[in-house]
TORMI-61723 format. One line per field, with one value per atom (N, C-alpha, C): z, y, x. Coordinates in steps of 0.001 Angstrom, whole numbers, plus 500000, padded with zeros to 6 digits. Layout:
BEGIN
pz <- (Z|...)
py <- (Y|...)
px <- (X|...)
END
This chain:
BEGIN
pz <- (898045|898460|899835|900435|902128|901764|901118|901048|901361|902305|902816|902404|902594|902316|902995|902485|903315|903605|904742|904996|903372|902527|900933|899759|900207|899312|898531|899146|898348|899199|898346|898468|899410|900370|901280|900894|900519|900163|901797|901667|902770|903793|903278|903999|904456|905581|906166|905120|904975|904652|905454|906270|907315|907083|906695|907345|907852|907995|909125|910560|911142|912060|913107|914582|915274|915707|915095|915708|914638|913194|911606|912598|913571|913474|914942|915480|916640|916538|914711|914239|913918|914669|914176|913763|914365|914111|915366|915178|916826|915831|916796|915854|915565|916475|916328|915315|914553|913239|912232|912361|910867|911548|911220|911062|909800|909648|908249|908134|907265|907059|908175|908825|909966|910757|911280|913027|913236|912330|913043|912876|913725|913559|912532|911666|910021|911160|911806|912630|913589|914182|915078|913858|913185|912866|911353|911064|910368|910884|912341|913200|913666|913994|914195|913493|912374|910926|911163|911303|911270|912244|913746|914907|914341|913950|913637|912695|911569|910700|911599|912449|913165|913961|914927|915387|914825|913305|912617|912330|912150|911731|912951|914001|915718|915724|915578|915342|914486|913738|912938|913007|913822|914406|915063|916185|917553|916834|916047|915699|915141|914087|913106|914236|915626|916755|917361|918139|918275|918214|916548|915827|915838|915605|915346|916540|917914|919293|919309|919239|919154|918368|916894|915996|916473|916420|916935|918021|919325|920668|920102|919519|918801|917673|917019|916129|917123|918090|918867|919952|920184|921525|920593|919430|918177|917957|917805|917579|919256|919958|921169|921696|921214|921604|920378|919380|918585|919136|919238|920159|921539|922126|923226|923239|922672|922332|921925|920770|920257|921305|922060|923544|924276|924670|925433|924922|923586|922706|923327|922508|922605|924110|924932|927116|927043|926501|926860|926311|925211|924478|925102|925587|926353|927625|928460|929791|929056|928274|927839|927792|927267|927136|928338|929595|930554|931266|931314|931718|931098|929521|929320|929753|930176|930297|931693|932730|934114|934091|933262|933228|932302|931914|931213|932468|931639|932451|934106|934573|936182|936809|936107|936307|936303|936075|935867|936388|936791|937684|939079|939697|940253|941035|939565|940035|939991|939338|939898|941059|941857|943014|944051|943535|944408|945675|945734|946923|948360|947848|948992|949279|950430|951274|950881|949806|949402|950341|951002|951911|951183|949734|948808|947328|946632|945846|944289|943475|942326|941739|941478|940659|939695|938893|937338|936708|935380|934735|934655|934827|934564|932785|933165|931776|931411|931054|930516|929925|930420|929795|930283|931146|931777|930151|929721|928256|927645|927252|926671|927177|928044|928902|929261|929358|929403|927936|927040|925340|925261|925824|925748|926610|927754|928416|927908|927343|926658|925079|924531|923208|923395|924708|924837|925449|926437|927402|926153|924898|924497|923631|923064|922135|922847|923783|924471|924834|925284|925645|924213|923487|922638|921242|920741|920318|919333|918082|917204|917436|918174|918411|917178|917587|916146|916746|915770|915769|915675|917041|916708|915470|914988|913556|913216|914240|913715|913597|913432|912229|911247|911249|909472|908548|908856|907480|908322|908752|908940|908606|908935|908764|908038|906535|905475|906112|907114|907332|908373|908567|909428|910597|911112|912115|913692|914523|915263|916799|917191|918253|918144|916651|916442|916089|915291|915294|916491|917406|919137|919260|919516|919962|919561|917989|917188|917704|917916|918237|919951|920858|922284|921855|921777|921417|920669|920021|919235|920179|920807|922125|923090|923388|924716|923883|922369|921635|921746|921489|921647|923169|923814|925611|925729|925599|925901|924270|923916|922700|923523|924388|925181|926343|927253|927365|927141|926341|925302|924993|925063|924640|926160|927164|928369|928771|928298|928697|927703|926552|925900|926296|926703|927166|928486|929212|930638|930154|929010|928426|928209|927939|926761|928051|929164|930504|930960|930567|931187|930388|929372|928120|928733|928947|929101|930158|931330|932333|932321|931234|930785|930426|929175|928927|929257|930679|931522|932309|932642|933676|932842|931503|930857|930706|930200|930234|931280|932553|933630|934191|933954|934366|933477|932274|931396|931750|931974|932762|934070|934919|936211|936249|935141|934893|934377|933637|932827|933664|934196|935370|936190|936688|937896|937315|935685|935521|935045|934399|934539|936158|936777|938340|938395|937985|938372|937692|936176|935202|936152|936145|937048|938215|939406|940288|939789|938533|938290|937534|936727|936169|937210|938376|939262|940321|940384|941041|940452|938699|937777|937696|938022|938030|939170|940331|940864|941347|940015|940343|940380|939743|940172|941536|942270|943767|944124|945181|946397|947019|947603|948683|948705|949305|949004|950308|950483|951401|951767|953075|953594|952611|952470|951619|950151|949760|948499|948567|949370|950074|949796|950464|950900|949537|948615|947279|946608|947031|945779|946059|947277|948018|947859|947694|946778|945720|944425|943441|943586|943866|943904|944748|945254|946185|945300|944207|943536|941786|941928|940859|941206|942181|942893|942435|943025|942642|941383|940449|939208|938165|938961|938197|938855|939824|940493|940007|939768|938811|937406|936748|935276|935504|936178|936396|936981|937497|937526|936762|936866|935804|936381|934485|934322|934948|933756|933749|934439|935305|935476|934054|934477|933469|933300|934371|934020|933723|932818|932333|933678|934771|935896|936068|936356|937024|937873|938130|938833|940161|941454|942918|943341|943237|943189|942507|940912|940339|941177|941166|941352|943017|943822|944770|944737|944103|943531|943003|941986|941546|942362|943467|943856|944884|945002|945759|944917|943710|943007|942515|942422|942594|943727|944887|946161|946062|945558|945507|944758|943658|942781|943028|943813|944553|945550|946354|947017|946635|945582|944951|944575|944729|943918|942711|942229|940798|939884|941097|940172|941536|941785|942950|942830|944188|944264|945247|945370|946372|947641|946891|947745|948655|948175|948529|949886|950918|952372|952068|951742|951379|950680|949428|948479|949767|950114|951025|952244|952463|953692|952665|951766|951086|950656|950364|949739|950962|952257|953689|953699|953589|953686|952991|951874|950485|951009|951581|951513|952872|953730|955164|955071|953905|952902|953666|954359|955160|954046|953026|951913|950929|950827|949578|950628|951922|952573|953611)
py <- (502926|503406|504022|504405|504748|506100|506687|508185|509064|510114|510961|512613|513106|514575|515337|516594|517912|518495|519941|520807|521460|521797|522276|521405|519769|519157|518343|519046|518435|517009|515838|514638|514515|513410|512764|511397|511148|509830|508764|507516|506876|506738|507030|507998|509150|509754|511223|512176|513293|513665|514523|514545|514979|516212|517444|518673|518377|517737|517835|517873|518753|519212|518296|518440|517494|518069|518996|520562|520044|519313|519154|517933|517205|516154|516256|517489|517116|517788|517901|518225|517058|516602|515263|513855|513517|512481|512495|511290|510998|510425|510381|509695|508617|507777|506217|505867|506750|506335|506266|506909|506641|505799|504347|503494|502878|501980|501302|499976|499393|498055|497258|497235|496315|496780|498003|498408|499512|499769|501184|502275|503184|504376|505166|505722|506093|507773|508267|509579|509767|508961|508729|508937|508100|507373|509037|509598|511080|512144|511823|512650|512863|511355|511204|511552|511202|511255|512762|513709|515120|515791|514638|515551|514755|513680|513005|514111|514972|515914|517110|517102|518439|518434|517204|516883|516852|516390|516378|517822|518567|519772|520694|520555|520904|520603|519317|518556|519370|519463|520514|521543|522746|523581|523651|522937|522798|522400|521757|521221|522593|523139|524491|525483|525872|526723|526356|524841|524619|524930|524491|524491|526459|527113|528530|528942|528498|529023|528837|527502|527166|527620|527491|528520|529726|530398|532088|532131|531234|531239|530628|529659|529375|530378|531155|532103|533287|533662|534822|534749|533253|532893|532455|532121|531663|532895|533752|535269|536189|535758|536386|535736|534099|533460|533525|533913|534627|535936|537027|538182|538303|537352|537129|536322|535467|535040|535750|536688|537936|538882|538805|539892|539340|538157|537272|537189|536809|537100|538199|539212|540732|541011|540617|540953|540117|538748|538082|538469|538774|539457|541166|541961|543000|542448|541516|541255|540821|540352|539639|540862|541978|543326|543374|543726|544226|543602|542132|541317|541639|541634|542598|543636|544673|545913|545669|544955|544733|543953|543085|542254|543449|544379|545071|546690|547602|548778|548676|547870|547799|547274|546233|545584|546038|546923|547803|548698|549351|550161|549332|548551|548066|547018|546933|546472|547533|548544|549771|550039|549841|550166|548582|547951|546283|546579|547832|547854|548329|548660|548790|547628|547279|546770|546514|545495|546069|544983|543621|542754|542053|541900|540822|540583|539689|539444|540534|540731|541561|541270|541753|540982|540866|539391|538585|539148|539135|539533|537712|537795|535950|535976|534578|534151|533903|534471|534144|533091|531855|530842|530435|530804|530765|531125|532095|532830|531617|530861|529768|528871|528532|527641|527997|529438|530245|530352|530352|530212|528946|527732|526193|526004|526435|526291|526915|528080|528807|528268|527864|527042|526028|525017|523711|523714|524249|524626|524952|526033|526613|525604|524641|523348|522683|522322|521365|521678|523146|523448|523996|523615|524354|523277|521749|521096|521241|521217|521152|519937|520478|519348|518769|517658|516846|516403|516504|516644|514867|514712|513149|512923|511170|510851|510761|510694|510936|512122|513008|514359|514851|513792|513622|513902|513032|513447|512983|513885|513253|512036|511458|510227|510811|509888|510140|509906|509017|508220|508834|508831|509556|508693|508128|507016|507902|507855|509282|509085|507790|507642|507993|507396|507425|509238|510041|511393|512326|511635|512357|512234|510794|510652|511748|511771|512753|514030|514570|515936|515680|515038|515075|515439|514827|514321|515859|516096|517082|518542|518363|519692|519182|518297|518454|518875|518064|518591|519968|521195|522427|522874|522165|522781|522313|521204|520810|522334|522618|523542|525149|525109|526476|526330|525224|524322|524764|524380|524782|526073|527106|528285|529077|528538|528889|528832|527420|526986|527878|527949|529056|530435|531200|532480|532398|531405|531083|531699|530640|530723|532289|532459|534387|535294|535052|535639|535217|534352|533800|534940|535084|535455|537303|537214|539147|539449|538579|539000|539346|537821|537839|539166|540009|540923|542165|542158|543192|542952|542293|542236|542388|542065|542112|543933|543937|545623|546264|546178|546645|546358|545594|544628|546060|546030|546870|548087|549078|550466|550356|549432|549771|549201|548293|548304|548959|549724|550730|552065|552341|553552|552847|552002|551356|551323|551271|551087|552676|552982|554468|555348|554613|555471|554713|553428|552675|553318|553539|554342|555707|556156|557733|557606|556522|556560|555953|555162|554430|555574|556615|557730|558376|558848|559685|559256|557955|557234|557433|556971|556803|558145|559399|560374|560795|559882|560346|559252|558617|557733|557778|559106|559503|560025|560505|560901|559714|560261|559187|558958|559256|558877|558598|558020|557773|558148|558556|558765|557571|558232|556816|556987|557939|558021|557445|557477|556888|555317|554724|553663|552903|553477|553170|553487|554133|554361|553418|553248|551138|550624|550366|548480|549172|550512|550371|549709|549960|549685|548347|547931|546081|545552|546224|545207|545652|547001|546519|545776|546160|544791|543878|543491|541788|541614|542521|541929|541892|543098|542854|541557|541272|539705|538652|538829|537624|537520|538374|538852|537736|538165|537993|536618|535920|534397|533221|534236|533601|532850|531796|531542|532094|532744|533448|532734|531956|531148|529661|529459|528088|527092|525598|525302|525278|526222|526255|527979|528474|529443|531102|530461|531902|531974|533610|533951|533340|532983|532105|532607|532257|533075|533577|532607|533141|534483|534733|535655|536652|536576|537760|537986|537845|538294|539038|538014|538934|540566|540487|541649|542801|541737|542624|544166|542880|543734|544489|544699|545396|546422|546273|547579|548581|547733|548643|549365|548864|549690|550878|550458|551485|552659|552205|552976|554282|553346|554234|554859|555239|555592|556732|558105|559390|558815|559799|560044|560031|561242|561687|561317|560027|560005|560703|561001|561800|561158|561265|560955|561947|563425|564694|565222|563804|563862|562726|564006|562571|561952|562030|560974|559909|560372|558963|558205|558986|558008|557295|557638|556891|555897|555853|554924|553705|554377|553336|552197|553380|551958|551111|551802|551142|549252|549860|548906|547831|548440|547346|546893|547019|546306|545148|545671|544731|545311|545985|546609|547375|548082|548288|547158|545891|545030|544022|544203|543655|543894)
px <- (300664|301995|301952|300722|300767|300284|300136|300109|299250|300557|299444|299738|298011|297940|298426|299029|299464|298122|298392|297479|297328|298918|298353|297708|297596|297415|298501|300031|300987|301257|302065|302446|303611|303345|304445|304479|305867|306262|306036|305959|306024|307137|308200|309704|309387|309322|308647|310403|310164|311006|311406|313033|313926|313422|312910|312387|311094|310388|308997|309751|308960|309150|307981|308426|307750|306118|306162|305207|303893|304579|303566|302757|302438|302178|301139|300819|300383|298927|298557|297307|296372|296206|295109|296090|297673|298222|299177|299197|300309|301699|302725|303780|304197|303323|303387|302659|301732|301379|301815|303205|304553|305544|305149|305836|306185|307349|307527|307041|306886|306612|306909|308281|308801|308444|307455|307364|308154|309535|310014|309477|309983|309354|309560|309401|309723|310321|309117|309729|311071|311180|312284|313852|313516|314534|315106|314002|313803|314863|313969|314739|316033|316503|317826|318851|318337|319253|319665|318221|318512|319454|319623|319922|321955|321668|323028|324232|323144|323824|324385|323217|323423|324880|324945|326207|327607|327351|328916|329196|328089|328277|328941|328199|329013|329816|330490|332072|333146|332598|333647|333625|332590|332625|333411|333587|333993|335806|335825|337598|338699|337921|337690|338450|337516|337763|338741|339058|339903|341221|341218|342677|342951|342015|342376|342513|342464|342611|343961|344628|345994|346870|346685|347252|347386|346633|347035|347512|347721|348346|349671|350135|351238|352356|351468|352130|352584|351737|352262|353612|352909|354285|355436|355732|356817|357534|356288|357289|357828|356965|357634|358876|358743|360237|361786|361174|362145|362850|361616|362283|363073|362723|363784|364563|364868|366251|367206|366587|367264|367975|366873|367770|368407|368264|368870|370128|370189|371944|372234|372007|372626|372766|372102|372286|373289|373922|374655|375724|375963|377272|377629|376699|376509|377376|377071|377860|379087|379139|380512|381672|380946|382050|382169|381273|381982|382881|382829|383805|385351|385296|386353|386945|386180|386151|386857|385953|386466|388049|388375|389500|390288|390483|391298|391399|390419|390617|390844|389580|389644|390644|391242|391785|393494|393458|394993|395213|394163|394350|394620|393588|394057|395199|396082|397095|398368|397793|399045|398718|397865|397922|398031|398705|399119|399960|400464|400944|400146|399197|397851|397604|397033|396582|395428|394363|393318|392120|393056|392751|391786|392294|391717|392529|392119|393243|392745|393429|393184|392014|391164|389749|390243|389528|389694|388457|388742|387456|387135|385775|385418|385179|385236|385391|383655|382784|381253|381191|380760|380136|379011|378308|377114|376203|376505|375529|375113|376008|375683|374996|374834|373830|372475|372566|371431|370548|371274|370837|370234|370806|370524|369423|369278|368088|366876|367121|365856|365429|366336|365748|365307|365773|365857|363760|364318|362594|361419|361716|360898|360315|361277|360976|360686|360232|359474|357994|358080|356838|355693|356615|355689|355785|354836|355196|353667|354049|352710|351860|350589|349445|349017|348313|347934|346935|345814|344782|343741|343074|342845|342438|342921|342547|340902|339926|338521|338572|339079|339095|339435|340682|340866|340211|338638|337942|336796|335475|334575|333693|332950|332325|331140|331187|330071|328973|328297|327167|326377|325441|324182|324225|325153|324746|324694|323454|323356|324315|324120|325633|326857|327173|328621|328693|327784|328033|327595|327200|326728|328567|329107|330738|331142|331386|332079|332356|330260|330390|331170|331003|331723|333318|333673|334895|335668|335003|335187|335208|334393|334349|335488|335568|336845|338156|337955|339106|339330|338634|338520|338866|338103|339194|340258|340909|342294|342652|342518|343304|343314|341795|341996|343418|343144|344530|345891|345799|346791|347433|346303|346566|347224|346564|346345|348207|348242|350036|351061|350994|351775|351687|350103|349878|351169|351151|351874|353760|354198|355460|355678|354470|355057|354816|354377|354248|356026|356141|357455|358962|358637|359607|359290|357974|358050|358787|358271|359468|360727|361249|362687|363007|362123|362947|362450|362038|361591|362831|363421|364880|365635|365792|367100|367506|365838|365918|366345|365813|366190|367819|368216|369860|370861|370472|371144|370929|370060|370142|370874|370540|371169|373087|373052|374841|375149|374548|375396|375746|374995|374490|375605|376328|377218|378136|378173|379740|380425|379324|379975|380341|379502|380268|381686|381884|383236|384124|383881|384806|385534|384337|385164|385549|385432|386227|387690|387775|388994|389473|389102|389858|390077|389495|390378|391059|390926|392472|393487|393728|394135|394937|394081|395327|396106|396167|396968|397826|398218|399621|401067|401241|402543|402897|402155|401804|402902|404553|404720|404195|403065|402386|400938|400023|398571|398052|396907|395908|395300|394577|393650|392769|392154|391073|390490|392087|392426|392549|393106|393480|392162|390716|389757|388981|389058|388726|388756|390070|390203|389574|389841|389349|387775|386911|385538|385242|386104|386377|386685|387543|387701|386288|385719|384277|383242|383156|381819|382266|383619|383895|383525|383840|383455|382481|381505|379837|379637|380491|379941|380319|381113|381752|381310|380850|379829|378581|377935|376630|376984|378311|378390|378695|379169|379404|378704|377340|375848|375174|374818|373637|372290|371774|370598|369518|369121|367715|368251|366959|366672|366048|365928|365417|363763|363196|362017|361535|362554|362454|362322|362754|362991|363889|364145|365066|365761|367148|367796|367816|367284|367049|368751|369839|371067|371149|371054|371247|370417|369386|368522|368992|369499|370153|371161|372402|373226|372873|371957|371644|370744|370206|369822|370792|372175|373398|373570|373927|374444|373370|372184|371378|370932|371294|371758|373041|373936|375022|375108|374530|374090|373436|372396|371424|372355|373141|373395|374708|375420|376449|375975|376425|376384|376708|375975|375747|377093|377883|379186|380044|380197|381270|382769|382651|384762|385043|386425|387318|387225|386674|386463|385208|384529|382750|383085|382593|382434|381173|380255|379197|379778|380358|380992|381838|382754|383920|382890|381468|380609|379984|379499|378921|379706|381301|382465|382312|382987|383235|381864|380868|379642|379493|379893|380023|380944|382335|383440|382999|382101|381885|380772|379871|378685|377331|377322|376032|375211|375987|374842|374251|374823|374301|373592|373864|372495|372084)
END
């Protein structure tokens, strides 16, 4: 039967058996002496088998990692694009009031005062439909960029057979699979970079309008009380036509579109806004009609030298 002794005495079948190591053989035998009946190498072919297991086993290592790199970059950016949509609603229904607010309160005052000279026409509250497009671009973008990978079909189910090329492929194949998945993770990390911004401005948009419209409120309440007055001041005069120029902006703002379709800030909008946080900026806190700073900041405003 061919048989040979161990260093303990125990039996080796004429098949080397896949744990000898290449280290058992360099004691008094070379490896060209385990051949089979036909000439092959009984060692080689031991070996392969062993390095062939080793590979499928890397293969599914490598697929295993993969898939859990993507998964967890997928579950986080799923829930971060849930949460900002969420805000993205509520900022969009948020501008929607003030457009009200501007087409009702502002908007009445300033036409009790239509007999001024305001050297522009009454501001409209706009009608918000931009929100909606802004909603459509952000669901539309987020379902695209973010599409459940599928996993090539040689992973389905590994290959039963020891064949050591075809499980070398496997394991390759199987590793690039795992970088295109870092890839992967890399392009969603990109999206949820994209989404934080979003609601790092939304946040910010909402303090600095709210802070602008309450200064508008109280200059329109203390116009507001002095409409029985026959007569008006320059000062007052020059009070409105404030009030109608940072309405302007604020309804130019609200009739912007937000997002592009590659999920940024729209460069229009963010100009716009950026006027309107200069104005803001430079608006007392508690503007009067009685404050010469307010009345230098108003002309300022209605000449446009503060919004750029």
């Amino acid at each position: 039967m061919g048989l040979f002794a161990n260093k303990s005495g125990g039996i080796f079948s004429g098949v080397i058996n896949e744990t000898i190591r290449e280290k058992d053989f360099s004691i008094g035998y070379s490896k060209d002496s385990f051949t089979s009946g036909n000439g092959i190498n009984v060692f080689d072919n031991s070996e392969k088998k062993r390095q062939a297991y080793e590979y499928i086993n890397q293969a599914k290592q490598f697929v295993s990692e993969g898939k859990d790199i993507y998964e967890r970059a997928y579950r986080q950016t799923t829930t971060y694009a849930t949460e900002t949509e969420y805000k993205l609603r509520q900022h969009s229904e948020y501008k929607q009031r003030l457009a009200e607010e501007l087409g009702s309160n502002v908007k009445g005052t300033l036409k009790n005062f239509d007999d001024f000279n305001i050297d522009s026409r009454i501001v409209q509250a706009p009608t918000i439909n931009n929100y909606i497009r802004d909603m459509g671009v952000f669901q539309s973008t987020i379902a695209n960029c973010m599409p459940r990978t599928e996993e090539l079909s040689l992973f389905e189910s590994f290959m039963d057979g020891v064949d050591y090329y075809k499980a070398k492929k496997q394991r390759d194949e199987a590793r690039q699979y795992k970088e295109r998945m870092k890839m992967e993770r890399d392009r969603l990390n990109r999206r949820k970079e994209q989404m934080s911004e979003i609601q790092t401005f939304i946040s910010s948009e909402k303090i600095e309008l709210d802070s602008l419209m309450f200064k508008v409120r109280k200059m329109t309440e203390e116009l507001n009380s002095g409409l029985k007055k026959s007569s008006f001041s320059k000062e007052e005069a020059d009070y409105l036509k404030g009030i109608h120029k940072i309405t302007e902006h604020i309804v130019n703002l609200l009739s912007t579109q937000f997002l592009t379709d590659s999920l940024s800030i729209n460069s229009k909008y963010q100009q716009i806004y950026d006027g309107v946080k200069s104005i803001n900026k430079n608006l007392p806190n508690a503007p009067s009609i009685h404050d010469r700073s307010t009345l230098d900041v108003i002309k300022r405003i209605v000449d446009g030298t503060i919004v750029y």
